[in-house]
N, C-alpha and C positions, 0 to 999 in steps of 0.2 A: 527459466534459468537457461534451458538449452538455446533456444534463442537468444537470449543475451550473449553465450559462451561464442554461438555461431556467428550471430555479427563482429565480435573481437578479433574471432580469428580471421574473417574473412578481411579486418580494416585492422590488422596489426602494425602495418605501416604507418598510420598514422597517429598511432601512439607515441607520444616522444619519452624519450628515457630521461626519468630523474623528475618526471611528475607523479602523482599519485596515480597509479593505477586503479585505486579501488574506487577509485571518485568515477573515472574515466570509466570503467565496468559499469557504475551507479548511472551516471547518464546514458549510455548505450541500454542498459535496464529499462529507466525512466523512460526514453524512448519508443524503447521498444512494449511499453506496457499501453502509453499512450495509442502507440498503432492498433495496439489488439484490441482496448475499449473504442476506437473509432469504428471497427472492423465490427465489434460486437455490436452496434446500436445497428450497423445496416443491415445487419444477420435473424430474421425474425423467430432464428431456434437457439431459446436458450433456455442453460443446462442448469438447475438449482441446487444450491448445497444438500436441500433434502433431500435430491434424487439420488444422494450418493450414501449407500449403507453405512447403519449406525455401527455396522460389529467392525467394518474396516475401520472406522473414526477410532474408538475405543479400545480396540485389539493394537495401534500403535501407539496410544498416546502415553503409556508410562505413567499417568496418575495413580495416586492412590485409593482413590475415591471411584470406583467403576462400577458400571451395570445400572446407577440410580437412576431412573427413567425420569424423575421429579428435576435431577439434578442436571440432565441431560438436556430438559425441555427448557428450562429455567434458560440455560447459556444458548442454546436455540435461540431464543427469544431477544435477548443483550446483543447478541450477533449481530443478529437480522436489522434490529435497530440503531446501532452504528454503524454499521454496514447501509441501510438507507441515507442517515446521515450523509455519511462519509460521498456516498453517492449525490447529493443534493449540491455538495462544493464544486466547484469550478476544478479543473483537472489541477491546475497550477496550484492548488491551497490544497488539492486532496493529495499530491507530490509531495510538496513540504512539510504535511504531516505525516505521511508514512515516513518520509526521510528522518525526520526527526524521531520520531518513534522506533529507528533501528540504529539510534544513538549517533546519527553522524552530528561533528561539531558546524558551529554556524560557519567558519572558515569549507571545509569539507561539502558543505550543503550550499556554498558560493560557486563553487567548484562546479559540481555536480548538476546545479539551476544553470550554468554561467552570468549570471551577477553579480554583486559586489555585493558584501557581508552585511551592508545595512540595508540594503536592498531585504536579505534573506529575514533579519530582523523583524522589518516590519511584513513582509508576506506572512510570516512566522506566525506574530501576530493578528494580524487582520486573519488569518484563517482557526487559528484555536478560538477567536471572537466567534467566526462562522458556525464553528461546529459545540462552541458551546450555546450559542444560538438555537443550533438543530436539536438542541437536545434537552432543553430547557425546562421543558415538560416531562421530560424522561422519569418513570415512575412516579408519576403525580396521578391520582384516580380519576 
């Protein structure tokens, strides 16, 4: 997010008034997310969600349900394997589903990809294909 905030303001000028700012933020995001996972694959130290303590995870998250170590391990697990998933899509279809998944409209998500709405449609598509694909087996024994 800092890096997103910091490229905005350093290319504020190029923002035109009277477009959607939050699309324009989302592309500079989406951007700048794609730089850091290029960045990440050339980098051979990387840092895993398990290496980051379970009391700071659950001391912020405001559930009700806390401390269950069963229930803890359980979403561990759900994580990790859409999280792999999600990792196996092409960055462009792993885009359009997090976009879509923090509610932006397909208009919004045109914007954001620069596309055209039917465009985002069928990416839309063809990638919730992909990732029901990747997962297809998901709790099968």
């Amino acid at each position: 997010m800092q890096d997103t905030l910091t490229r905005a303001i350093a290319a504020h000028e190029q923002f035109e008034r009277g477009t959607n700012l939050r699309a324009w933020l989302c592309r500079i995001m989406r951007n700048t997310f794609i730089d850091s996972r290029r960045r990440d694959k050339a980098n051979p130290v990387k840092v895993d969600i398990d290496d980051v303590g379970d009391e700071s995870l659950s001391a912020s998250s405001g559930e009700p349900i806390r401390g269950d170590a069963e229930l803890d391990a359980l979403r561990r697990v759900v994580a990790s394997d859409i999280e792999r998933a999600l990792d196996r899509l092409s960055v462009d279809a792993r885009s359009v589903i997090m976009l879509d998944a923090e509610g932006f409209t397909e208009t919004e998500l045109s914007v954001v990809l620069g596309c055209a709405a039917g465009t985002v449609k069928s990416r839309l598509a063809r990638a919730r294909a992909q990732l029901r694909a990747e997962l297809s087996d998901y709790g099968r024994p």
